[in-house]
C-alpha positions as CSV (number, residue, x, y, z in Angstrom):
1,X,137.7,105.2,105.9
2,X,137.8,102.9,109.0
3,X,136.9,99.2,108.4
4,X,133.4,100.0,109.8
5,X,132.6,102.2,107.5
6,X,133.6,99.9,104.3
7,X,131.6,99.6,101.6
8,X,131.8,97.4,99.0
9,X,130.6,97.3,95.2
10,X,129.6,94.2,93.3
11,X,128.8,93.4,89.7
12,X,127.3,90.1,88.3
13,X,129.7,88.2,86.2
14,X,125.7,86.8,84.7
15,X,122.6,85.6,85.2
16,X,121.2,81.9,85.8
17,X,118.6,80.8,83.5
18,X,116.0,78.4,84.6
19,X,112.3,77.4,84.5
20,X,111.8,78.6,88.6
21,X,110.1,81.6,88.9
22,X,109.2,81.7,92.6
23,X,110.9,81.1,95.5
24,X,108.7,77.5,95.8
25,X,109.8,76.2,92.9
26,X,113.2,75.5,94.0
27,X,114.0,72.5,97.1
28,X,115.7,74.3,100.3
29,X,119.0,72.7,98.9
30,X,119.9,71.7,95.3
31,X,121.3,68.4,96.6
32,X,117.4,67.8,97.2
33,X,116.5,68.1,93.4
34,X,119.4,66.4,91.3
35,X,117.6,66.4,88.0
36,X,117.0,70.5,88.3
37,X,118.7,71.6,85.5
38,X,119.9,75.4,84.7
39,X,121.8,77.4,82.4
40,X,125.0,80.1,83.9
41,X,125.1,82.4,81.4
42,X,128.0,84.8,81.9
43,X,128.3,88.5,80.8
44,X,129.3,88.8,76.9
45,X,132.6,90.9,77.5
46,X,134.0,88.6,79.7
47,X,137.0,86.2,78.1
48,X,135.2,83.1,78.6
49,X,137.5,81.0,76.5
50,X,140.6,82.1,79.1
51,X,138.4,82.3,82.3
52,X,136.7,79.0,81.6
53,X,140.0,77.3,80.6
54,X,140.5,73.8,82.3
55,X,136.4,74.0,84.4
56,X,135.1,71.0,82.6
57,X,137.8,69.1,83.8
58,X,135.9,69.4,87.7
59,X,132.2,67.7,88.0
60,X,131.4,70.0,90.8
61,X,131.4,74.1,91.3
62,X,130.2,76.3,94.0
63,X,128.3,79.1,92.7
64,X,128.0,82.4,94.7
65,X,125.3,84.3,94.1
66,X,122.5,87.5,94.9
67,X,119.3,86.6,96.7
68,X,117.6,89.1,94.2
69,X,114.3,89.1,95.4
70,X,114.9,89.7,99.4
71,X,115.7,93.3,100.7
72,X,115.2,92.8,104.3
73,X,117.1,90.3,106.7
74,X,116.2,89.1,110.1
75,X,118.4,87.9,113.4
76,X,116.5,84.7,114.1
77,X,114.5,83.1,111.5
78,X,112.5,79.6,111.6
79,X,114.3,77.1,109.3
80,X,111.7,74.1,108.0
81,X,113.3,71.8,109.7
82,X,113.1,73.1,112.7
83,X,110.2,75.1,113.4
84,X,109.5,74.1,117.2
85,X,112.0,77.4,117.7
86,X,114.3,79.9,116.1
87,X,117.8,80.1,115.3
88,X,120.2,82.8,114.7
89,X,120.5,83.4,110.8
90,X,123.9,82.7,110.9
91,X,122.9,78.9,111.9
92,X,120.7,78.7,109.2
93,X,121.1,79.1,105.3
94,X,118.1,81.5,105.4
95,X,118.1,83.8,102.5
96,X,116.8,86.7,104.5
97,X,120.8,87.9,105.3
98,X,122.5,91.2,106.4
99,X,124.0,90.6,103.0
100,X,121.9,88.4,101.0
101,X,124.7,86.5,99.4
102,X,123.6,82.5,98.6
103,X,126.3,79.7,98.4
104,X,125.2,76.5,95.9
105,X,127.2,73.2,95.1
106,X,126.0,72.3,91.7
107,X,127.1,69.2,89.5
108,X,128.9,70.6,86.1
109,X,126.6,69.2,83.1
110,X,128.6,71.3,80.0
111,X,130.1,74.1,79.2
112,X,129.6,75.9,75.4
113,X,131.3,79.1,75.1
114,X,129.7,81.8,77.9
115,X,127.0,79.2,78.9
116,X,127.7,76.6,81.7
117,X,124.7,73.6,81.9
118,X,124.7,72.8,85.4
119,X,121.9,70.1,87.2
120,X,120.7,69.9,91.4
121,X,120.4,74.0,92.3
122,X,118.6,75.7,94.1
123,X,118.2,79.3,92.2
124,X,115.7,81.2,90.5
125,X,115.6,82.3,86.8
126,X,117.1,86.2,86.3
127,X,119.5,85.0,89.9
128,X,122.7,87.2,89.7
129,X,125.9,85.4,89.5
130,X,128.9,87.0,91.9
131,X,131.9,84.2,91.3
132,X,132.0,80.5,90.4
133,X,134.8,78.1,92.1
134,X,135.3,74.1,91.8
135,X,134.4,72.2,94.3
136,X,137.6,70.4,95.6
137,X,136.8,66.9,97.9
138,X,140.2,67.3,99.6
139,X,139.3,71.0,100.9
140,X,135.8,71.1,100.6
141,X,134.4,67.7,102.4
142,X,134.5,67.1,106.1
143,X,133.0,63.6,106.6
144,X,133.3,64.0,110.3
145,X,131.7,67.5,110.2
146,X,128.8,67.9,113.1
147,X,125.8,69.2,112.0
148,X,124.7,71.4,114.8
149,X,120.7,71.4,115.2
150,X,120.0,70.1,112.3
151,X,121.3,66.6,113.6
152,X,119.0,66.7,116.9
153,X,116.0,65.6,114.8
154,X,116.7,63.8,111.8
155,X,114.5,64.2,109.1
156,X,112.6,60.9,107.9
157,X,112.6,61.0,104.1
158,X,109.6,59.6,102.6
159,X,109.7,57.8,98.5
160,X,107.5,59.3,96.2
161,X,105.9,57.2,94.1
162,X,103.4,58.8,91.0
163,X,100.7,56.4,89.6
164,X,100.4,55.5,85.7
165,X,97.4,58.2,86.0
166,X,99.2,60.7,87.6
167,X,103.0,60.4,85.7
168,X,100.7,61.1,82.4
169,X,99.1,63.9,83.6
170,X,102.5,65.6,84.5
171,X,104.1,64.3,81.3
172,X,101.4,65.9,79.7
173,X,101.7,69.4,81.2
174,X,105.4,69.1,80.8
175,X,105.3,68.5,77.4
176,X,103.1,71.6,77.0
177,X,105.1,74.1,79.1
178,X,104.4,73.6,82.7
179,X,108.3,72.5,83.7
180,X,108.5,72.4,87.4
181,X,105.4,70.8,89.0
182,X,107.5,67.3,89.1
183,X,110.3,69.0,91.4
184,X,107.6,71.1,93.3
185,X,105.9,67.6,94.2
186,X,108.9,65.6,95.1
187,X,110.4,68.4,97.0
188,X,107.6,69.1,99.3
189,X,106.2,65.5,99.9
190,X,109.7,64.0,100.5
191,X,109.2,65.7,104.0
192,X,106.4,65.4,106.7
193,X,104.1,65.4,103.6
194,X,100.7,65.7,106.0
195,X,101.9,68.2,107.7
196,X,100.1,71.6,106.5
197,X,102.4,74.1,108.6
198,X,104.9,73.3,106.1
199,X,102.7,72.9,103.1
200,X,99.8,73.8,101.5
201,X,97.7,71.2,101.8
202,X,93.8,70.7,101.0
203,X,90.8,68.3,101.6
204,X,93.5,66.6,104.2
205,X,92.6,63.4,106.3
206,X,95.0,61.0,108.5
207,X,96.5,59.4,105.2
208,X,96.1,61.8,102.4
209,X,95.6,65.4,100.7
210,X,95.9,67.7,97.8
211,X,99.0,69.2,97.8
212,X,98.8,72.9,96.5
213,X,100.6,74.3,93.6
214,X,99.5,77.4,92.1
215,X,96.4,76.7,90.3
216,X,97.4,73.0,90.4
217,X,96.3,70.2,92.4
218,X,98.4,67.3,93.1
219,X,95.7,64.5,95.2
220,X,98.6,62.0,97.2
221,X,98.2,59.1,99.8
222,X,100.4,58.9,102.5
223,X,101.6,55.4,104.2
224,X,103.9,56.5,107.3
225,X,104.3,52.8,108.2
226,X,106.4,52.1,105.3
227,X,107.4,55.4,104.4
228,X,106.0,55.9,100.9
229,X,103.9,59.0,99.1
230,X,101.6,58.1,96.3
231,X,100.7,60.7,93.9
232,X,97.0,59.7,92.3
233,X,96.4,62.2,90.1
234,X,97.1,65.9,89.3
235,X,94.0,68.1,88.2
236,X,93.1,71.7,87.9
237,X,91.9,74.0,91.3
238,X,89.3,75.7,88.6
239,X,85.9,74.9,89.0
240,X,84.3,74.6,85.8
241,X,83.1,77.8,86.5
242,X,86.4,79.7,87.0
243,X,87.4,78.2,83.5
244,X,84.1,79.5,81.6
245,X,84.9,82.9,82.9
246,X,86.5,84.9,80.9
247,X,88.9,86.8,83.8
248,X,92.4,85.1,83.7
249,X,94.2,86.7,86.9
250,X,97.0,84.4,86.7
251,X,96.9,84.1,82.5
252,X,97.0,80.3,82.6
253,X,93.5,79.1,82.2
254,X,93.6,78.3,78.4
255,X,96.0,75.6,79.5
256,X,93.9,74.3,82.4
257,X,91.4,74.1,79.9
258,X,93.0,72.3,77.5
259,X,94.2,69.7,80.5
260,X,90.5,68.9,81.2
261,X,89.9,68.6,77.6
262,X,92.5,65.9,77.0
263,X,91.1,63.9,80.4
């Protein structure tokens, strides 16, 4: 068999556990979401207790791992920041990949027998887990590393701020099973938070909008002077309607109605 013709075979040491189901619910990098927290839980026959030995002594790992949900790949993709024009996918940490192998830095939380706590990543729930390494600042960092197209336009970060009214409502939906609306929200309007190419956005004017989120609403003003998103309120996208029919596409409504109850 000549080089060409390799072919490789891979098995998941486990699976990452995590409230994100979709590919929205995660930030483009973990570093974006600090307080994203997930479980690595690794395969029952492995020897945990000798292949873990000396980890927790690290507060960072890199974590390789199967972009399970893609099956396709393309040559030039359109990254978010940078969708004036294309880039080759090897310039780009596009998911869509010849191989669709993903690379995360993740801080190291815990570690209790075959389950490793780990907080800021960027994976789904049910994500296959190839290899874990720690993340070594004397190999790993390059201070004086340049950033290729990515540095050409600088991304202005904006502060999200949430209201009394609004940090209640997501408290409240938190608290009742609805885990990552909060990281949705601070994700999305961190960046160019008017603009709807990159968002879903709703009812938008020159200095606010509804930002989409399933069958979730989240109503923000936007002051580009000094920087700063404020989140008003978060409400249901069902009409009252939509929540006295008795069809449930999604199988969420019971909770929207209980929301509008508690208002």
């Amino acid at each position: 068999m000549t080089s060409k013709n390799l072919s490789l075979t891979l098995s998941p040491i486990g699976f990452f556990r995590c409230p994100a189901q979709y590919p929205y619910d995660v930030p483009r990098q973990g570093s974006l979401a600090p307080e994203a927290i997930g479980i690595i839980e690794l395969n029952d026959e492995l020897p945990c207790h000798l292949a873990l030995k000396e980890l927790d002594g690290f507060s960072h790992l890199w974590v390789i791992f199967w972009f399970h949900h893609n099956n396709s790949w393309r040559p030039l993709v359109c990254p978010p920041r940078h969708r004036e024009q294309k880039v080759g996918v090897f310039a780009s940490r596009s998911p869509y990949r010849p191989n669709p192998l993903g690379l995360s830095c993740v801080k190291l939380v815990s570690i209790d027998g075959n389950r490793i706590q780990v907080a800021g990543h960027d994976l789904l729930d049910g994500t296959p887990i190839l290899d874990l390494k720690p993340y070594l600042p004397y190999a790993d960092a390059v201070p004086d590393a340049i950033a290729g197209w990515t540095a050409a336009k600088p991304e202005l970060r904006y502060a999200v701020v949430l209201t009394e009214t609004a940090e209640s409502h997501l408290a409240w939906l938190e608290a009742n099973g609805l885990d990552c609306l909060r990281n949705f929200i601070h994700n999305h309007l961190e960046s160019e938070p008017l603009n709807a190419r990159r968002h879903r956005l709703e009812n938008r004017t020159s200095d606010s909008a509804s930002l989409a989120y399933r069958t979730w609403r989240a109503d923000f003003t936007c002051d580009d002077e000094h920087r700063i998103v404020r989140v008003t309120a978060i409400r249901s996208a069902y009409t009252k309607d939509d929540l006295d029919n008795p069809t449930d596409r999604y199988g969420d409504k019971e909770l929207h109605r209980r929301f509008v109850r508690q208002q």
